[in-house]
N, C-alpha and C positions, 0 to 999 in steps of 0.2 A: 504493500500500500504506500502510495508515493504522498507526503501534505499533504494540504490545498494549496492549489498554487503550482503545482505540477502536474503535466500532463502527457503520460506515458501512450507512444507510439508505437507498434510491432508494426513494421511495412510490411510483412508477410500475411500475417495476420486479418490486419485495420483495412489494407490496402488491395494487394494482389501479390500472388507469389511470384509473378513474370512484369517485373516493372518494367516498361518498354517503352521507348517513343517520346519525342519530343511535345506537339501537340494532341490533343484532342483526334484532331484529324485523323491520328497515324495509330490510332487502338484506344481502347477503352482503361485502358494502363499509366496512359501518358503520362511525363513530368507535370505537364500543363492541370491535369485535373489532380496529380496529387497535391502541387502548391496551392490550387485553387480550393478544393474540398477537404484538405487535412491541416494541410502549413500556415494557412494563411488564418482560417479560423480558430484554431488552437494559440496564434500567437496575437490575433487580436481579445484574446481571454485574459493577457497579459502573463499570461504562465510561464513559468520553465517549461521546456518539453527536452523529452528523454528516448531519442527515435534508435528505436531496437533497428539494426541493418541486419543483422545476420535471418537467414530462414528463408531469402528468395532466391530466384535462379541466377542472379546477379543483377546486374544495373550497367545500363549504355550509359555512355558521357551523356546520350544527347537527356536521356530522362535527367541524372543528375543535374546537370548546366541547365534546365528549364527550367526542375523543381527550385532549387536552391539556388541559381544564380539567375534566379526571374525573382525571387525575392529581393533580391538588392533592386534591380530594372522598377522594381514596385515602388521604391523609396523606402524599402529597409535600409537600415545603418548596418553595416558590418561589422560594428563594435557590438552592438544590441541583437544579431545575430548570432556570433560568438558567443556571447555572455547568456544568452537564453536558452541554445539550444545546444544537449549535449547527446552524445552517439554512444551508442552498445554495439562491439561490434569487434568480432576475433580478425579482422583485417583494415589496419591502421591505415593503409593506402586511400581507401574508401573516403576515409576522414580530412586526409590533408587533397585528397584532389572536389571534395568539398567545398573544404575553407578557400583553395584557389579561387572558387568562383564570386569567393566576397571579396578579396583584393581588389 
């Protein structure tokens, strides 16, 4: 059980186990509708979130770079992204080509 004030994410789970695709357009998976239907409303909660990565088939740059570096394009801060949202995840690569896309 996470406080209040945190908000625990499984992207396998919550999400889809085949995250795919940049838009909407390109599958029902896309980065596009997980920043829109998970990322965005969890962080306008003003919460921490704590997004489990591990459990899916993996993750293309283009889902990554939409979901997470469409959050900055939205007028997220990178600093307030950083500080908000932290990763569960037995592959650290995951993490830092991530945080590349708040740079």
């Amino acid at each position: 059980m996470g406080h209040s004030g945190d908000t625990m994410i499984n992207i396998a789970r919550d999400f889809s186990r085949a995250p795919a695709g940049r838009y909407v357009t390109d599958g029902p998976n896309s980065g596009e509708r997980f920043r829109d239907q998970i990322l965005i409303p969890a962080l306008n909660k003003k919460d921490t979130i704590t997004l489990e990565l591990d459990g899916t088939r993996g993750y293309g740059s283009s889902f990554l770079e939409e979901a997470f570096g469409g959050l900055k394009r939205a007028g997220w801060a990178a600093v307030d992204l950083i500080s908000r949202i932290k990763f569960r995840t037995v592959d650290p690569s995951l993490v830092s080509e991530i945080h590349s896309y708040w740079r």
